[in-house]
ROVODREN-951499 format. One record per residue: residue number from 0; x, y, z of N, C-alpha, C, CB in turn. Coordinates in steps of 0.1 Angstrom, whole numbers, padded with zeros to 4 digits. Glycine has a CB too. Layout:
num:NUM, n_xx:X, n_yy:Y, n_zz:Z, ca_xx:X, ca_yy:Y, ca_zz:Z, c_xx:X, c_yy:Y, c_zz:Z, cb_xx:X, cb_yy:Y, cb_zz:Z .
...
***
This chain:
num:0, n_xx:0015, n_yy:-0220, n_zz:0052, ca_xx:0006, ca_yy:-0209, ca_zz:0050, c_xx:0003, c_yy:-0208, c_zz:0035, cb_xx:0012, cb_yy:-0196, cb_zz:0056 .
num:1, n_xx:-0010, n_yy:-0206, n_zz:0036, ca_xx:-0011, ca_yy:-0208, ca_zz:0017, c_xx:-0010, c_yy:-0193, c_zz:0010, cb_xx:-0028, cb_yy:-0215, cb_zz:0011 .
num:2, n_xx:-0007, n_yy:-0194, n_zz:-0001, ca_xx:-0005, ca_yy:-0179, ca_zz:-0006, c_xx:-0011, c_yy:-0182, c_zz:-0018, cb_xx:0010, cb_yy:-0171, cb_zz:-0009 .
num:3, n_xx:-0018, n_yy:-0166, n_zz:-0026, ca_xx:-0024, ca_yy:-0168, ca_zz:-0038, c_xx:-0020, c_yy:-0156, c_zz:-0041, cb_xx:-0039, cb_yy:-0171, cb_zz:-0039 .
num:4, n_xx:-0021, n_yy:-0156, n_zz:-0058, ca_xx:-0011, ca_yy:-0141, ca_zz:-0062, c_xx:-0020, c_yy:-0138, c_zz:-0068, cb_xx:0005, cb_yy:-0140, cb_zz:-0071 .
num:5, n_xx:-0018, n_yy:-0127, n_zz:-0072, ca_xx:-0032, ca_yy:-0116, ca_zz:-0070, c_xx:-0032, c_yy:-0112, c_zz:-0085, cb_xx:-0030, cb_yy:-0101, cb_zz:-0058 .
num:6, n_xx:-0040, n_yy:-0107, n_zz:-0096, ca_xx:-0033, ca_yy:-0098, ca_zz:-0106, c_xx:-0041, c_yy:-0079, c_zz:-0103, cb_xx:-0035, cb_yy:-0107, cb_zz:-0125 .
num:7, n_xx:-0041, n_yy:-0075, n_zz:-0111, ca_xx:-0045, ca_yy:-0056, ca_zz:-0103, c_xx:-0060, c_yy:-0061, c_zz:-0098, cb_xx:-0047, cb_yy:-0038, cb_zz:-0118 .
num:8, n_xx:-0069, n_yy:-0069, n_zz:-0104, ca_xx:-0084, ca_yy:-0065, ca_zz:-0099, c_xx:-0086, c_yy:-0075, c_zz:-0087, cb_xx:-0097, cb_yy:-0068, cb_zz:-0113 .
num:9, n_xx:-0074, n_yy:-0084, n_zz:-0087, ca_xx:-0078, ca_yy:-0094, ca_zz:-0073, c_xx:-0074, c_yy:-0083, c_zz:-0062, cb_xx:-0068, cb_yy:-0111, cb_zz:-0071 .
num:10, n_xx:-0061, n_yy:-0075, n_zz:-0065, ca_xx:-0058, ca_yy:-0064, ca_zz:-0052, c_xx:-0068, c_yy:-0058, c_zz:-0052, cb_xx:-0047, cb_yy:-0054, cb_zz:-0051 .
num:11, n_xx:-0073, n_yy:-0049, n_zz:-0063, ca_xx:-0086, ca_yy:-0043, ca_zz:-0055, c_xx:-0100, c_yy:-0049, c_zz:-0052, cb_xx:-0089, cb_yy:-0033, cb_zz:-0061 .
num:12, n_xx:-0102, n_yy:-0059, n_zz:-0055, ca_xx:-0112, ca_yy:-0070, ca_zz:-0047, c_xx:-0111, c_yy:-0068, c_zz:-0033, cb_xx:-0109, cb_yy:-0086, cb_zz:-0050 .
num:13, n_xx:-0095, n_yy:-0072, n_zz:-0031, ca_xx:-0095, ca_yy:-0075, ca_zz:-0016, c_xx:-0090, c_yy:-0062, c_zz:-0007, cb_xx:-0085, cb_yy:-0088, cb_zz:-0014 .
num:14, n_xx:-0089, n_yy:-0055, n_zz:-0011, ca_xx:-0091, ca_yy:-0040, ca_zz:-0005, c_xx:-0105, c_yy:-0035, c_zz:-0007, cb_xx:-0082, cb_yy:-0029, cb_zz:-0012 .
num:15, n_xx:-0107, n_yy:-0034, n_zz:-0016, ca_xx:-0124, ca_yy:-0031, ca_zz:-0011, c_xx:-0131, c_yy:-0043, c_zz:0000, cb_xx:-0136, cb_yy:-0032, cb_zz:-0026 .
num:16, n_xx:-0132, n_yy:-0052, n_zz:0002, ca_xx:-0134, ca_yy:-0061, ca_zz:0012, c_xx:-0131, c_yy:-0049, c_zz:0025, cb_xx:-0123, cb_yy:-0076, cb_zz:0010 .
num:17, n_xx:-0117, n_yy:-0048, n_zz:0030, ca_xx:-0118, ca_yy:-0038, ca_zz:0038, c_xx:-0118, c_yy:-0026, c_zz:0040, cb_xx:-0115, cb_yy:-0040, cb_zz:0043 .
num:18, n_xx:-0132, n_yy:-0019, n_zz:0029, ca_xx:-0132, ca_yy:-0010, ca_zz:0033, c_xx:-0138, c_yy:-0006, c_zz:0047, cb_xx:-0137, cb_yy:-0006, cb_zz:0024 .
num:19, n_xx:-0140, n_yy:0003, n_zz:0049, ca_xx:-0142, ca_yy:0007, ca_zz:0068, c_xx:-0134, c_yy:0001, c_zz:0075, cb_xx:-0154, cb_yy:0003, cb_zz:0075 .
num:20, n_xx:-0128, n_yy:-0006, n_zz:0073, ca_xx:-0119, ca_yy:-0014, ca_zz:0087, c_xx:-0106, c_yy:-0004, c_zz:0086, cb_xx:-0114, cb_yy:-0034, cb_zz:0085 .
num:21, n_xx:-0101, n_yy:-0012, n_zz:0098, ca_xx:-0088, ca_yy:-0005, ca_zz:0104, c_xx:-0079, c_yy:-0017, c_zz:0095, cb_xx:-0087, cb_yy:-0004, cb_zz:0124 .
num:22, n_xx:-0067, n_yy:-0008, n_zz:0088, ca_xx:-0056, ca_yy:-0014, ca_zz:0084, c_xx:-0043, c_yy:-0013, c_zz:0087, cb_xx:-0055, cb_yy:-0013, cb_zz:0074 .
num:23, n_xx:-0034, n_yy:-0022, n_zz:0091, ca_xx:-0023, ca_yy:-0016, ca_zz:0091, c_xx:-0010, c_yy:-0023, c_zz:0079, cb_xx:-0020, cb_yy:-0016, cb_zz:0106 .
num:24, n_xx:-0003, n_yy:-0014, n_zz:0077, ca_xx:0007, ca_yy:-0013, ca_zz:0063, c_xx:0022, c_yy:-0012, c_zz:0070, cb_xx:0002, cb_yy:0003, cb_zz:0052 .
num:25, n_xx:0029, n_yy:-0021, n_zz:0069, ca_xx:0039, ca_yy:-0020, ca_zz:0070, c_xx:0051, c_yy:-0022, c_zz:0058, cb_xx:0039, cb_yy:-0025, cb_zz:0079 .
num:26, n_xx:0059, n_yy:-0007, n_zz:0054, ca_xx:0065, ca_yy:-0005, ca_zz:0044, c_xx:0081, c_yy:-0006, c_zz:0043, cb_xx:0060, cb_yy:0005, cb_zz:0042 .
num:27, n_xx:0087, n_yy:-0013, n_zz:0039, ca_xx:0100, ca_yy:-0015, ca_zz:0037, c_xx:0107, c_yy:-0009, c_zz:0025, cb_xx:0102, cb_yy:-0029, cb_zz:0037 .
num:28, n_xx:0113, n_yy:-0001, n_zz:0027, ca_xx:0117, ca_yy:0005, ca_zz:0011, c_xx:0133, c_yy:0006, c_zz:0015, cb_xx:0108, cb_yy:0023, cb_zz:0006 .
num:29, n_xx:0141, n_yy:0000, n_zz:0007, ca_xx:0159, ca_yy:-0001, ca_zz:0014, c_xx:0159, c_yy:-0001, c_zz:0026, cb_xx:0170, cb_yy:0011, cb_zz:0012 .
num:30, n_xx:0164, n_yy:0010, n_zz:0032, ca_xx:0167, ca_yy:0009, ca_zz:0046, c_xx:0157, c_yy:0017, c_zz:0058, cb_xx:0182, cb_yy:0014, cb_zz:0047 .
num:31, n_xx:0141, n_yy:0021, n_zz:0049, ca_xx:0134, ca_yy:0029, ca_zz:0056, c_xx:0123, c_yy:0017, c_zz:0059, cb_xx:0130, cb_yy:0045, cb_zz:0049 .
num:32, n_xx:0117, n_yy:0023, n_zz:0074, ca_xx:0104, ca_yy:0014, ca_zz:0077, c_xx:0100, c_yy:0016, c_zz:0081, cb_xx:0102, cb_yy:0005, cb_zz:0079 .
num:33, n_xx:0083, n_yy:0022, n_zz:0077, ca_xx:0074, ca_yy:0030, ca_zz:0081, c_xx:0064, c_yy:0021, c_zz:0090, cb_xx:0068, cb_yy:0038, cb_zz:0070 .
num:34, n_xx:0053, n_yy:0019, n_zz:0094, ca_xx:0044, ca_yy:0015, ca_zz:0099, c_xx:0029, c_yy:0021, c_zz:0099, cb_xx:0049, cb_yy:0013, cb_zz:0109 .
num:35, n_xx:0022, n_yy:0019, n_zz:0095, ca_xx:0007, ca_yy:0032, ca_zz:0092, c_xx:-0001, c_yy:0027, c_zz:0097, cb_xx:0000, cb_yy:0036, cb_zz:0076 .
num:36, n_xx:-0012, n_yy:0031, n_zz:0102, ca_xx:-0024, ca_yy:0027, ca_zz:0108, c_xx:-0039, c_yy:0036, c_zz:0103, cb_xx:-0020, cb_yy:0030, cb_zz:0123 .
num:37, n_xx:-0045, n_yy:0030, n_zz:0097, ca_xx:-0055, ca_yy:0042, ca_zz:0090, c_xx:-0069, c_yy:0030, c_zz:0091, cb_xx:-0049, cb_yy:0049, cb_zz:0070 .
num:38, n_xx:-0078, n_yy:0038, n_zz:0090, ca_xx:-0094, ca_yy:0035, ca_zz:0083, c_xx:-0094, c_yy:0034, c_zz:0071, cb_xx:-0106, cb_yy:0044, cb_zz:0086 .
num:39, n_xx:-0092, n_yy:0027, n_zz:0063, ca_xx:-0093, ca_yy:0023, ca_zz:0048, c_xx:-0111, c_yy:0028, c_zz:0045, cb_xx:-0088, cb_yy:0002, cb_zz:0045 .
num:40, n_xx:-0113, n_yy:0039, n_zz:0034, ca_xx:-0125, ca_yy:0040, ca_zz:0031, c_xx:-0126, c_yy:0043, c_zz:0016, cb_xx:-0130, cb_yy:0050, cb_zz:0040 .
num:41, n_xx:-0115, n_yy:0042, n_zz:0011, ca_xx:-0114, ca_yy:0034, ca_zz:-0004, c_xx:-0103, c_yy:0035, c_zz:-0013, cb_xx:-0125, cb_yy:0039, cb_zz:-0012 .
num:42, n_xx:-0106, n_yy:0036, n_zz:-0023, ca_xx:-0090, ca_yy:0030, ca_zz:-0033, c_xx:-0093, c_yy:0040, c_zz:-0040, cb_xx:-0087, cb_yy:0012, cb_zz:-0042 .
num:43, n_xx:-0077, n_yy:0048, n_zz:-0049, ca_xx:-0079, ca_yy:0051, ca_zz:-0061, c_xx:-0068, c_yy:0046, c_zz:-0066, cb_xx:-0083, cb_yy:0063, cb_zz:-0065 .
num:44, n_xx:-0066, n_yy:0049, n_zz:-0081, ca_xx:-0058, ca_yy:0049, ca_zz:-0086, c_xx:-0054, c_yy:0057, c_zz:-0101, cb_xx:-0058, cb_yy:0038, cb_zz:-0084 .
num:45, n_xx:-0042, n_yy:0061, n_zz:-0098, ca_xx:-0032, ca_yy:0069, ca_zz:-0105, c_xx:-0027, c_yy:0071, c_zz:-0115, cb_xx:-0027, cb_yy:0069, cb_zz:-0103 .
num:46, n_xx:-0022, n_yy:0074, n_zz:-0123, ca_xx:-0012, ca_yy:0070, ca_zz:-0139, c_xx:0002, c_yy:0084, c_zz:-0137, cb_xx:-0026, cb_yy:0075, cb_zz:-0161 .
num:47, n_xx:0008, n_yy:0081, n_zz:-0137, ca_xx:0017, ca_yy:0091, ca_zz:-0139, c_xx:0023, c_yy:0091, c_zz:-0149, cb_xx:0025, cb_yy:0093, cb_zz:-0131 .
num:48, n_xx:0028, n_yy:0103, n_zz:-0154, ca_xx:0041, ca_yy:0103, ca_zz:-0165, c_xx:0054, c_yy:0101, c_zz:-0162, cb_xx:0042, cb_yy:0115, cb_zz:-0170 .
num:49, n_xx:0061, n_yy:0100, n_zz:-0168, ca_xx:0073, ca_yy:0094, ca_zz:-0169, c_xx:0083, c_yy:0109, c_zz:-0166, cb_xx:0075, cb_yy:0087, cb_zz:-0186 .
num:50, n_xx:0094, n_yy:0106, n_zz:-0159, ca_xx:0103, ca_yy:0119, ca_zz:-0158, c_xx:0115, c_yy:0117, c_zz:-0167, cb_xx:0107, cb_yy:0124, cb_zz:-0143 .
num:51, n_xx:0123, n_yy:0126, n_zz:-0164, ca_xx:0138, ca_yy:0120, ca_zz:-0176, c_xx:0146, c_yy:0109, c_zz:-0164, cb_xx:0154, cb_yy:0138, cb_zz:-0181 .
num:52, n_xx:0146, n_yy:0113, n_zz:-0150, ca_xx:0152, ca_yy:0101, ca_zz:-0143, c_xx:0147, c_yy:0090, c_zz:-0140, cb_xx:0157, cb_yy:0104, cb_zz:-0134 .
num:53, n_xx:0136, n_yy:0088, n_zz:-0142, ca_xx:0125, ca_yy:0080, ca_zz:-0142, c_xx:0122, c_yy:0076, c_zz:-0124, cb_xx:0130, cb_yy:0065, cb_zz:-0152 .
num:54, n_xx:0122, n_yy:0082, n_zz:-0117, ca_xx:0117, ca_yy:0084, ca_zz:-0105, c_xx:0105, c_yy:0079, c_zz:-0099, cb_xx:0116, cb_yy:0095, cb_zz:-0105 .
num:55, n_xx:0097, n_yy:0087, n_zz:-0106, ca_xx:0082, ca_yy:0086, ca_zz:-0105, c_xx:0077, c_yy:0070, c_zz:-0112, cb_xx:0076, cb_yy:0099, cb_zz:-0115 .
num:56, n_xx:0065, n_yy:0066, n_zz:-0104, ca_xx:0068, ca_yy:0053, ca_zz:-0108, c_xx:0054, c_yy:0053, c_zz:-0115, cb_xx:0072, cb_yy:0040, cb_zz:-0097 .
num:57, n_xx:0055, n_yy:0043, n_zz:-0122, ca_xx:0041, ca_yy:0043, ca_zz:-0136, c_xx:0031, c_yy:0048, c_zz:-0132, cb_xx:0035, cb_yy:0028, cb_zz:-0142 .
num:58, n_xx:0029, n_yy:0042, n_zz:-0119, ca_xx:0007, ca_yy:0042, ca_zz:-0111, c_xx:0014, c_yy:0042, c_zz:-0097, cb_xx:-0009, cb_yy:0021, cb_zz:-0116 .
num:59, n_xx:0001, n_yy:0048, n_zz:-0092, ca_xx:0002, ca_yy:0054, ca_zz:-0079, c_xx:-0012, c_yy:0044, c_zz:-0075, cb_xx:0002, cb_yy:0074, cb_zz:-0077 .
num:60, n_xx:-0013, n_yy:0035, n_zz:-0061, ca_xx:-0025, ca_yy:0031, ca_zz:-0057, c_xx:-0027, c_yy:0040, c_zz:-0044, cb_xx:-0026, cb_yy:0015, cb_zz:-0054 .
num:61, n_xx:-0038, n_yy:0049, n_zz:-0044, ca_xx:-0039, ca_yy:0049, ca_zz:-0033, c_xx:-0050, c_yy:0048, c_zz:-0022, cb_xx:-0034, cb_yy:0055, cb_zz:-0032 .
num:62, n_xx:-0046, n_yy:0047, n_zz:-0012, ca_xx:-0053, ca_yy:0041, ca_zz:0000, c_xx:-0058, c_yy:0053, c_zz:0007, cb_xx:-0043, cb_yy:0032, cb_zz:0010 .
num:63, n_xx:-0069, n_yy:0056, n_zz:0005, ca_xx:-0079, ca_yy:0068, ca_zz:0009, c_xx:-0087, c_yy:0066, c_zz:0024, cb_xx:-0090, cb_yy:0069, cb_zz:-0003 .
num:64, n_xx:-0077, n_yy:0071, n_zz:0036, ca_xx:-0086, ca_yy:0070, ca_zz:0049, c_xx:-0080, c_yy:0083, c_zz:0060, cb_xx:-0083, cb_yy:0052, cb_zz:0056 .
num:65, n_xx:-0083, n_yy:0079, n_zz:0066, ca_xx:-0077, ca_yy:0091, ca_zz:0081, c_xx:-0068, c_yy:0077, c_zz:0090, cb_xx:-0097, cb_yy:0100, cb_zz:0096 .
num:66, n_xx:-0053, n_yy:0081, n_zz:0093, ca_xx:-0048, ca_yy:0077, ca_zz:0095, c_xx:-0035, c_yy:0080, c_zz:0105, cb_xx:-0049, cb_yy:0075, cb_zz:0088 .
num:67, n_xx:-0024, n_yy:0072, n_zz:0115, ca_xx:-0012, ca_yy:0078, ca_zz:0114, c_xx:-0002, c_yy:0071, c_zz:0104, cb_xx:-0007, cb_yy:0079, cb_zz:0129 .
num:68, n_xx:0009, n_yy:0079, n_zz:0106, ca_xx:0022, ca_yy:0069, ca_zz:0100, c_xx:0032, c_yy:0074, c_zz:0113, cb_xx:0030, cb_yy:0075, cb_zz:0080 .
num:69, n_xx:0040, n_yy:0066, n_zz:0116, ca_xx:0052, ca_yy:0063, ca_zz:0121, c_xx:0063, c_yy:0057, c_zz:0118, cb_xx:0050, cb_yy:0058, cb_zz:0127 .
num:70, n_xx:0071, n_yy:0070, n_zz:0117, ca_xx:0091, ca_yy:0066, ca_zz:0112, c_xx:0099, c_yy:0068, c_zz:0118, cb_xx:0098, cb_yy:0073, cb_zz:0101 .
num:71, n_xx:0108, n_yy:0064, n_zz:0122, ca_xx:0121, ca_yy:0067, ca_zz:0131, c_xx:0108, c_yy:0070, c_zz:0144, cb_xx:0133, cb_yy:0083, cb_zz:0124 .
num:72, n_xx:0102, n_yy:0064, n_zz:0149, ca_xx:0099, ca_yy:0066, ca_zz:0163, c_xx:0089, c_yy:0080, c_zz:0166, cb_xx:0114, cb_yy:0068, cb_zz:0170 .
num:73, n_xx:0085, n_yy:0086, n_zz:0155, ca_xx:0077, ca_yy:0096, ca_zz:0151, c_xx:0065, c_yy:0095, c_zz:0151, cb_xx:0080, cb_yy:0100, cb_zz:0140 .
num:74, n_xx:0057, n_yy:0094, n_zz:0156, ca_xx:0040, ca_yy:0093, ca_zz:0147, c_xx:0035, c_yy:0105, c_zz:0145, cb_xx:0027, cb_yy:0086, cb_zz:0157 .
num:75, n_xx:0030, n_yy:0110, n_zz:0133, ca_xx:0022, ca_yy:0120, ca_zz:0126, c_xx:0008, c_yy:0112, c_zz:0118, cb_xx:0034, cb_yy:0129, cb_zz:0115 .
num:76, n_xx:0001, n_yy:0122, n_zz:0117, ca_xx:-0010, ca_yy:0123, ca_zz:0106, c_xx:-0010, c_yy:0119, c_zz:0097, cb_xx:-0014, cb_yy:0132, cb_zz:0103 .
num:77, n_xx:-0013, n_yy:0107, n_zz:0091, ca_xx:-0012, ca_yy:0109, ca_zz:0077, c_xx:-0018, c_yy:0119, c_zz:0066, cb_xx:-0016, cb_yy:0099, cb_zz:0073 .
num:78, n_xx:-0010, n_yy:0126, n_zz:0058, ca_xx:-0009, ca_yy:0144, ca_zz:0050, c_xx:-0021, c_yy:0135, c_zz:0042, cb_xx:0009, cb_yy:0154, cb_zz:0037 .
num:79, n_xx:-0030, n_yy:0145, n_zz:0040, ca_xx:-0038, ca_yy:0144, ca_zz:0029, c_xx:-0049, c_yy:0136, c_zz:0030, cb_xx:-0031, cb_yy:0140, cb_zz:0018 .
num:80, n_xx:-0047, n_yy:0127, n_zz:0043, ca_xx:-0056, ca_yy:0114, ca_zz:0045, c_xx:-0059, c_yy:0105, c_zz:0039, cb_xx:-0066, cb_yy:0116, cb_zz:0045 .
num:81, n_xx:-0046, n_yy:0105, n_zz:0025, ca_xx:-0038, ca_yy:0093, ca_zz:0019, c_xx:-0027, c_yy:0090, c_zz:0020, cb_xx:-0038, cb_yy:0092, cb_zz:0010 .
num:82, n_xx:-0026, n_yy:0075, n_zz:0017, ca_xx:-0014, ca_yy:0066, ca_zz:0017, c_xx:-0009, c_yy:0060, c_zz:0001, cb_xx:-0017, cb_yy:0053, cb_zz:0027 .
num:83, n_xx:0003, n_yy:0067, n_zz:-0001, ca_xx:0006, ca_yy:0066, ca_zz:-0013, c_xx:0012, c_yy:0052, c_zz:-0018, cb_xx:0013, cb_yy:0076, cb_zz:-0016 .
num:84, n_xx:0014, n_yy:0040, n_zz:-0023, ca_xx:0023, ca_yy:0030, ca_zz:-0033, c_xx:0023, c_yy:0033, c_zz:-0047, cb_xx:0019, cb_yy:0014, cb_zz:-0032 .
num:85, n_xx:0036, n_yy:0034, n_zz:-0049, ca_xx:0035, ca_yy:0039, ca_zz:-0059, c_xx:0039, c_yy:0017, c_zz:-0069, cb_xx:0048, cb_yy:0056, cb_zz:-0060 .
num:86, n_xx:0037, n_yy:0022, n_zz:-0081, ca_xx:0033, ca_yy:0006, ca_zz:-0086, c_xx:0038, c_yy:0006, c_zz:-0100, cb_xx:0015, cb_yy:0001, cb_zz:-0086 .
num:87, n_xx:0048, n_yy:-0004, n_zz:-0104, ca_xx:0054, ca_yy:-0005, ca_zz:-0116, c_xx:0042, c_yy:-0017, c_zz:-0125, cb_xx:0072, cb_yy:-0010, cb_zz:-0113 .
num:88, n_xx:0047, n_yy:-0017, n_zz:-0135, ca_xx:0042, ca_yy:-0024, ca_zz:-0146, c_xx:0043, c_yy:-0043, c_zz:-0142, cb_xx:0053, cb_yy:-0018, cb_zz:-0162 .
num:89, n_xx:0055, n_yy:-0048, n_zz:-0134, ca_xx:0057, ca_yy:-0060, ca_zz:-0127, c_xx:0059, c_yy:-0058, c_zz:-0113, cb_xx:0068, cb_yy:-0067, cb_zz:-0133 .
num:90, n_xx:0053, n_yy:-0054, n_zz:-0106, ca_xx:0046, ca_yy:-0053, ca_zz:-0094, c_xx:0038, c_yy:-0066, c_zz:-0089, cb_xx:0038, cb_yy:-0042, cb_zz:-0097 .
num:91, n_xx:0039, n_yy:-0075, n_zz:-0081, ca_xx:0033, ca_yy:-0087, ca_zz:-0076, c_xx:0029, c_yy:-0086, c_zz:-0065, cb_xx:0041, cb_yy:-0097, cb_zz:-0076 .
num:92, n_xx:0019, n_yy:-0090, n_zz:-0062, ca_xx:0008, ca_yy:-0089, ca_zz:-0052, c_xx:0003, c_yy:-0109, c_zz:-0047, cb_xx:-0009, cb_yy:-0078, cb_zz:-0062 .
num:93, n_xx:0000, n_yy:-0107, n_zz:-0038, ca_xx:-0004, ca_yy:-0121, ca_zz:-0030, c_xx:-0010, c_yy:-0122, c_zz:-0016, cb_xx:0009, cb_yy:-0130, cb_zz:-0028 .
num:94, n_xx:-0021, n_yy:-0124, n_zz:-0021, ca_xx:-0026, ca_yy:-0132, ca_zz:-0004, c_xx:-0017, c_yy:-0142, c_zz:0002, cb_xx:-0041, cb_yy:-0141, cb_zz:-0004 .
num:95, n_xx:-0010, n_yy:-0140, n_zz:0018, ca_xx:0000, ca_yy:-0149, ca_zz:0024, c_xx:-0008, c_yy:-0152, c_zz:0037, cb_xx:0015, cb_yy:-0142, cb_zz:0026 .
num:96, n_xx:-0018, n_yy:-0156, n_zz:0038, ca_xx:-0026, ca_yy:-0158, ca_zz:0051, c_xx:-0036, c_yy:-0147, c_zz:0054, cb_xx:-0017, cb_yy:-0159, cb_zz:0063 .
num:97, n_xx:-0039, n_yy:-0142, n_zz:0063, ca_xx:-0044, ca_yy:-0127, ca_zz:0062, c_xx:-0039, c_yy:-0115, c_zz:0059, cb_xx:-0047, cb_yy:-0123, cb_zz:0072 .
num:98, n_xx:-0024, n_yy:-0115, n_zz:0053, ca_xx:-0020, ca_yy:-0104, ca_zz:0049, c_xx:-0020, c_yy:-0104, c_zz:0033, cb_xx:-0008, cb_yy:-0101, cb_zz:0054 .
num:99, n_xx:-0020, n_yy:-0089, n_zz:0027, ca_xx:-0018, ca_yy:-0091, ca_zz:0016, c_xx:-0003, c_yy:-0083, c_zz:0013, cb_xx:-0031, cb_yy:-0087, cb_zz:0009 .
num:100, n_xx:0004, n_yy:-0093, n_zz:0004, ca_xx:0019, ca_yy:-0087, ca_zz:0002, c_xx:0020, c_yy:-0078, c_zz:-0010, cb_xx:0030, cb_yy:-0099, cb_zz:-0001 .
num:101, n_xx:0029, n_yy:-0070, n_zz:-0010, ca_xx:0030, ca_yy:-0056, ca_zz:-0023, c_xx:0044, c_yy:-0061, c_zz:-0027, cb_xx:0032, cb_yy:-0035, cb_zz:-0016 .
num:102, n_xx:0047, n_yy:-0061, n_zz:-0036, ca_xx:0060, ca_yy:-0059, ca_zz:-0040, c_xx:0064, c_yy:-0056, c_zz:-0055, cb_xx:0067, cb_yy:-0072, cb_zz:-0035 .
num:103, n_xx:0074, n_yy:-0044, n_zz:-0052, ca_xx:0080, ca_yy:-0034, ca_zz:-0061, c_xx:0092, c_yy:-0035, c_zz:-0061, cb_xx:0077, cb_yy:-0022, cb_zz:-0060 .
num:104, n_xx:0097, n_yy:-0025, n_zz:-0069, ca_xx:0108, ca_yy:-0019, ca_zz:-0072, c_xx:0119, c_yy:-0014, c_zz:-0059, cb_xx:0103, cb_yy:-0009, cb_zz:-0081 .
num:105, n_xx:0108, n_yy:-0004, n_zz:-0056, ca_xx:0113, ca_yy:0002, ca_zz:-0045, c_xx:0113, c_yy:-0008, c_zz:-0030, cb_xx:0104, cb_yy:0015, cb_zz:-0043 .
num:106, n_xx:0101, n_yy:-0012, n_zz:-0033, ca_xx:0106, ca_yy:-0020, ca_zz:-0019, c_xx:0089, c_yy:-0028, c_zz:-0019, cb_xx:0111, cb_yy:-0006, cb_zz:0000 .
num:107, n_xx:0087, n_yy:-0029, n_zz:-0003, ca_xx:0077, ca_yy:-0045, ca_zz:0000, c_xx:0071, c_yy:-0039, c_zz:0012, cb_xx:0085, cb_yy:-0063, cb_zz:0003 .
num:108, n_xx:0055, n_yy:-0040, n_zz:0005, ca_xx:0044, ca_yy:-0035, ca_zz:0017, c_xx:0037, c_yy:-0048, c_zz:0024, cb_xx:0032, cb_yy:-0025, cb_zz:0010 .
num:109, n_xx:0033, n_yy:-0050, n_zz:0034, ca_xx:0024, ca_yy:-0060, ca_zz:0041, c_xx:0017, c_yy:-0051, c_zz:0047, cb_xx:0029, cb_yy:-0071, cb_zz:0051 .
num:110, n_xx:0000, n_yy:-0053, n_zz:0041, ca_xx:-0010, ca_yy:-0045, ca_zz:0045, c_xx:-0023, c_yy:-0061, c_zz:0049, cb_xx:-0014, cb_yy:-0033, cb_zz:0030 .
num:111, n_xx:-0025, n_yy:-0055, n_zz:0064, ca_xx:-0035, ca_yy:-0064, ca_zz:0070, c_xx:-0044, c_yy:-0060, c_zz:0075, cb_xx:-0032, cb_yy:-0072, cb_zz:0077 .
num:112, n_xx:-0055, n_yy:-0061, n_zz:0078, ca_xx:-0067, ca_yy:-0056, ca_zz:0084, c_xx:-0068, c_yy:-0060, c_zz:0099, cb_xx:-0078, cb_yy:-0060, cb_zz:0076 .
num:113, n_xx:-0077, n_yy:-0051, n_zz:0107, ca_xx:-0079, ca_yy:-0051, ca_zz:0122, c_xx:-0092, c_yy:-0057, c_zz:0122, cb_xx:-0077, cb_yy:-0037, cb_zz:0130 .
num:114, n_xx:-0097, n_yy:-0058, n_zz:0132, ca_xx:-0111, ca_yy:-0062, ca_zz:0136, c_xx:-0122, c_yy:-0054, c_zz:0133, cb_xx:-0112, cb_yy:-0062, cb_zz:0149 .
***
């Protein structure tokens, strides 16, 4: 399978590509794993400040649509009608076939588009 790594403007290339479509995001962060399902209808993105525990992570991308998420067997609404990643300074991104891969600090998203 071929992969191509991305740097910030190739990810948002290829998210705007699917805007209007249906995406789904599946999020691994330690031992949690969410699953989202939304209409991608556009991108922003974030800057945050720094806290004393350093928590908060540099930049926030987010994925602006109407959606659910599903955890522990739960499906709800996605709040706000965004989907947050939050995104450090070495943060790596890659096209791996039709998906595109996230990977942070916190953990590793695979976000792929529907029909």
């Amino acid at each position: 399978m071929e992969e191509n790594v991305l740097d910030i403007e190739g990810l948002y290339a290829q998210l705007e590509q699917w805007y209007g479509r249906n995406i789904n995001i599946e999020q691994r962060e330690l031992r949690d794993k969410e699953y989202i399902q939304m209409v991608l209808e556009s991108i922003t993105y974030g800057e945050n400040t720094r806290t004393i525990d350093d928590y908060a992570a540099t930049y926030t991308l987010h994925l602006n649509g109407s959606g659910n998420i599903m955890t522990d067997g739960t499906k709800q609404e996605l709040p706000n009608a965004v989907y947050d990643i939050p995104l450090e300074d070495h943060a790596t991104f890659k096209m791996q076939g039709n998906d595109l891969l996230l990977h942070t600090d916190r953990g590793t998203y695979k976000i792929t588009a529907g029909p």
